[in-house]
C-alpha positions, 0 to 999 in steps of 0.5 A: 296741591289740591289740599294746599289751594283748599286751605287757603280758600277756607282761611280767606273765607274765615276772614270773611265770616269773622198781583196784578192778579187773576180772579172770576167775578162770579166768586167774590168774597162776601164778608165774614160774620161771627155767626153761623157756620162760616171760617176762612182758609187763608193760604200763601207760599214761598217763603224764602225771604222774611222781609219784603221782595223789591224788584222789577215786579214791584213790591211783595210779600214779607213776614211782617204784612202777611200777619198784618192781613191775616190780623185783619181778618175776624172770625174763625180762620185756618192759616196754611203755608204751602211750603218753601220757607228755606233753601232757593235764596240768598236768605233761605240759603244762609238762615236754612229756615229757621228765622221763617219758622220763628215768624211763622210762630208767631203769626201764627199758622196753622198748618204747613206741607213741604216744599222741596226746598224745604230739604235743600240742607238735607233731611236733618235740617227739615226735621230740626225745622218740624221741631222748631215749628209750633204749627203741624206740618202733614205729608201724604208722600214723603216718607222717611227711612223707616218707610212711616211719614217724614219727622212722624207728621201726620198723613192728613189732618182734620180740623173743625171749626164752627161745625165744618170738618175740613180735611187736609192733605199735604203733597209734594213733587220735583224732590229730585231737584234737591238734596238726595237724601235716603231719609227722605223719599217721595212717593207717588203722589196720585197714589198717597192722596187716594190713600189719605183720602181714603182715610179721610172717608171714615172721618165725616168731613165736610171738605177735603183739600189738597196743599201742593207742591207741583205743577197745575197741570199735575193739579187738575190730573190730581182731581182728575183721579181723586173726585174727593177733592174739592180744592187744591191750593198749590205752588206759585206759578208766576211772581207777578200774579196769582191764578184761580182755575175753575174746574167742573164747571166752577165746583171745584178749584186750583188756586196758585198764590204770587211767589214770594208771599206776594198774596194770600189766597182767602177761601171762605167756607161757608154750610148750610142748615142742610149740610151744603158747603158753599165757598168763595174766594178772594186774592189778597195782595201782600204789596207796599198798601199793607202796613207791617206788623211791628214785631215781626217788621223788627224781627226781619229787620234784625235777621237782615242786618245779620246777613249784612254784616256776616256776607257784605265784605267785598272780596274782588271787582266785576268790570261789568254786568254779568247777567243770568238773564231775563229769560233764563238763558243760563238753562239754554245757553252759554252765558258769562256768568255761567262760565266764570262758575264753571271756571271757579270749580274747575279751577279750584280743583285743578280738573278737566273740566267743570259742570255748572248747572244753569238752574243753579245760578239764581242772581246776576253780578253786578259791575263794581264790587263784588261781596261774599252776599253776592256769591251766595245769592248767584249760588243760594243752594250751598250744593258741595262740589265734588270731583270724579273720573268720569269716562268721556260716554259718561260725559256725553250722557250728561250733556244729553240730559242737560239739553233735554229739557232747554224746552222748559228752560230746565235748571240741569242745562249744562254750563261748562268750563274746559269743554265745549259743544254744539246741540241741535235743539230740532233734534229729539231729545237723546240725539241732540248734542251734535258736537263736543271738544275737550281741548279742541278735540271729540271727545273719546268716549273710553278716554278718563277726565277729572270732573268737577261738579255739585254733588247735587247732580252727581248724586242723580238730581236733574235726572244726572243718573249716569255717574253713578259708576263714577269714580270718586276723587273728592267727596261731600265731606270734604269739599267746599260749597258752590258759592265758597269757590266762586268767592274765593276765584273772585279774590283770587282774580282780583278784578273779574272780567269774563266773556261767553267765547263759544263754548256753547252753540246752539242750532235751532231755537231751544224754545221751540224744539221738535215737540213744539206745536208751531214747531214745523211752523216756526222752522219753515218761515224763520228758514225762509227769513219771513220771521226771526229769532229774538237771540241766540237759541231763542224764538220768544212763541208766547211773546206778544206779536208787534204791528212791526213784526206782523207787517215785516213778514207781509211785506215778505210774504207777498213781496210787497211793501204796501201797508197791511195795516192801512189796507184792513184799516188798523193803526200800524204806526207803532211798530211796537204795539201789540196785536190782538187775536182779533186783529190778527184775524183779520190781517190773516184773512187779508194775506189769505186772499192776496196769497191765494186770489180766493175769498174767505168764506163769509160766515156770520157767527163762529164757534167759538164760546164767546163768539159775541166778545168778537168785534163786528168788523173782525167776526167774519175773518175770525169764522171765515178762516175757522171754516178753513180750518186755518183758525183756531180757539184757546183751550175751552173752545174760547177765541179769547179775541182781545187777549194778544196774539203770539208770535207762535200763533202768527207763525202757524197762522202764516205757515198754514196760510203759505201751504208749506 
């Protein structure tokens, strides 16, 4: 039976296939001249869509204006790409990276690291995108079969211009959260810069830096650990933004560009008759204010206008949205869309039940009609999906692990189809699944299910380990990929119209678990009903704190309803507006001495850095309560007073001021 719906599914497909940005004023960029020694480093990443990206974020990137603004830089330059430029996307899905190759060419860069995502296609398509590329692409740590580096790149690169000898390093992290593929391993990455740094050392460089694929706080460890290293150009950390962060004192640097090419980071590198490498930076926005080059304007058109006619057929009609969601819910919750997946695998194959990891689902489906284009770009990854006998222990070590990470919204949460549980996000991870059902009943651990699920996890990405004595029914080479199965359920279906029904309960708040610094705080008030959630599973502690929620709580708090705003002397009108830092100050300091008939002590001055950006009339609160140890800065000993405050800051406010 299994081969027969397996059929009919490839036959239908046939058918088918016939910035607002962060800066430091102190480092501007000073034009460049021809003369002297003096060249520019221009650095952008994330490549996964050739043409321009426009969403809720605006505007941004396209191959077509980052060769505009790197036209419009004269003088000597070196062009970098930081990687990711296949896999991740619709476009990225279906292309592999060979249309970014081509555009990259053609720019052209210089210089290329791997991204993960580089590997979504396996380690034969990597290798066929080095071949096709006419820039040098470099890896310190990713090394192929024979143990030598990845396709034979080089470790580091050294390149001169107008005297200045700039060494280069390429480093990459998170490839377990690709394709495995035994011809391409990672290796420590501290480790393999010390090495090719060591390296570096023997060739008179100027000035070493480090392209990056991983986090920034893995960043600063790196320079941390490898004092050679001066800057470090790394992996984008938001779509909206780009971030500098100086380190020792503004003599080194770890710049992170806008995701989706949305700016290019502009490095200028500048010596001095005695050998002093001085340097300053700019952010250049990739946004709708560039024109596009022509040539490579045509170039993405044509590959757009390839996608659409192969992917724009429609297959079935979607009765209403179904969103992944703003916030990521499908990595910390059940979600419609995330079971309608789960349901077209398990379906498919006729099994138990399905695993569908929620980091795999990257687009919402929309009401109205529903197209092959949209499946690929709900699943952009082509992942195969497999089927196994699994033991109901292997099953719960798999939930276990899937709800390990809901803290950081991590892709290996668990949606699921023919199951169902219940995890306690207070609990450690590694004891937070306190029920699972299978067809109402617990889960026996001895008993043997048929799962279906991507070979991605079943191979052990996301840390999925535990199926590795698993018994294997179908396997990559002969099943068909995510996005194919949930096409072909739609067809099935004909009209879609999927619901959550309780197959995943959350206790607690999955962004707040145990190891949460306001942890304990956020338990006790949301406990007490002086605070709530904002949804199931959900606290929201880095979202800005509103004048509402703030005199809720007060109101709560001291049983009172008198207005905490007209008592300290703020405009709490709005209920939606903002709080800031030192706003909050002060209406802590209020709470403090109506809770506690005490004063707070009436210091002049606290200690924090930027103690005179502090408003005169919120200075004493703010050093009153750093005195009682109820206060505290931001990282660097900054109060940071007119940033806004959270609503995780409130609540350890509050919490530390109730005497819990």
């Amino acid at each position: 039976m299994i081969k027969a719906i397996r059929g009919a599914g490839i036959a239908l497909l046939a058918v088918f296939f016939a910035v607002s940005f962060s800066s430091y004023p102190n480092n501007v960029h000073a034009e460049n001249n021809d003369s002297g020694q003096a060249v520019s480093f221009l650095y952008f990443n994330d490549g996964h869509e050739i043409g321009p990206v426009t969403d809720k974020l605006g505007t941004r990137g396209g191959v077509a204006r980052i060769k505009t603004l790197v036209d419009s830089l004269k003088g000597e330059k070196i062009v970098a790409f930081g990687g990711d430029l296949g896999g991740g996307t619709l476009f990225g899905g279906v292309f592999k990276g060979f249309p970014m190759v081509e555009a990259f060419n053609r720019i052209p860069v210089d210089i290329a690291n791997f991204g993960q995502h580089d590997f979504d296609a396996g380690a034969a398509n990597a290798l066929e995108l080095v071949k096709a590329s006419r820039f040098q692409w470099i890896s310190s740590n990713l090394i192929g079969s024979d143990g030598k580096p990845f396709a034979n790149v080089p470790d580091y690169l050294v390149i001169e211009k107008q005297g200045i000898r700039i060494g280069m390093i390429g480093l990459t992290s998170a490839m377990e959260t690709t394709t495995r593929d035994e011809a391409v391993q990672q290796q420590d990455v501290i480790e393999s810069a010390k090495k090719a740094v060591d390296k570096l050392k023997l060739e008179n460089t100027d000035l070493i830096i480090a392209l990056t694929q991983e986090p920034v706080s893995d960043d600063k460890a790196l320079l941390a650990a490898v004092p050679e290293i001066r800057v470090v150009f790394t992996e984008e950390e938001a779509e909206d933004q780009s971030f500098v962060y100086e380190i020792d004192d503004g003599k080194r640097f770890v710049f992170s560009p806008q995701g989706n090419m949305g700016s290019i980071i502009r490095l200028d590198i500048r010596k001095d008759q005695a050998g002093n490498v001085n340097l300053s930076h700019e952010i250049m926005k990739v946004d709708e204010t560039v024109a596009e080059d022509g040539e490579l304007a045509r170039l993405a058109a044509q590959y757009q206008q390839k996608l659409d006619e192969e992917l724009g057929k429609t297959v079935a009609v979607i009765t209403g949205d179904l969103p992944y969601g703003d916030n990521h819910e499908s990595r910390f919750k059940e979600t419609a869309i995330g079971n309608w997946i789960a349901d077209a695998y398990r379906n498919y194959y006729g099994t138990d039940i399905a695993f569908a990891n929620g980091g795999g689902i990257r687009a919402s489906a929309k009401k109205g009609n529903f197209t092959l284009k949209d499946a690929k770009a709900i699943l952009p990854f082509g992942n195969k999906i497999v089927v196994a006998e699994v033991t109901g222990e292997t099953v719960l070590q798999a939930l276990e692990n899937g709800v390990s990470g809901v803290d950081r919204l991590a892709g290996g949460f668990l949606q699921v189809s023919g199951l169902s549980y219940t995890y306690d996000a207070d609990k450690p991870a590694g004891e937070r699944i306190a029920e699972a059902n299978i067809n109402a009943q617990p889960i026996k651990k001895d008993a043997v299910y048929k799962l279906a699920l991507s070979n991605f996890m079943y191979a052990g990405g996301d840390n999925y380990s535990m199926f590795e004595n698993a018994q294997t029914v179908v396997g990559p080479n002969e099943a068909l990929t995510d996005f194919e199965l949930l096409a072909a359920y739609a067809s099935k279906l004909k009209t879609v119209d999927v619901q959550t029904e309780g197959r995943i309960v959350v206790k607690g708040f999955a962004d707040v678990t145990s190891r949460h610094w306001a942890h304990a705080a956020v338990k006790e008030l949301t406990g007490g009903g002086l605070m709530s959630g904002v949804g199931e599973g959900r606290f929201a502690p880095k979202i800005s704190l509103s004048r509402g929620e703030v005199q809720a709580a007060a109101s709560g708090f001291l049983d009172s309803s008198v207005s905490i705003w007209e008592e300290i002397g703020l405009d709490g009108t709005d209920a939606n507006a903002p709080v800031s830092r030192e706003e909050l100050a002060l209406a802590v300091k209020w709470l403090y001495e109506k809770k506690t008939a005490k004063s707070v002590p009436a210091e002049t001055k606290s200690p924090f850095e930027d103690d005179t950006q502090i408003s005169d009339k919120m200075r004493t609160a703010v050093a009153g309560l750093s005195k009682l140890g109820i206060l505290e800065g931001r990282p660097d000993n900054k109060f940071m007073p007119k940033e806004n405050a959270t609503r995780a800051e409130f609540a350890l406010l509050l919490w530390k001021v109730a005497g819990y």
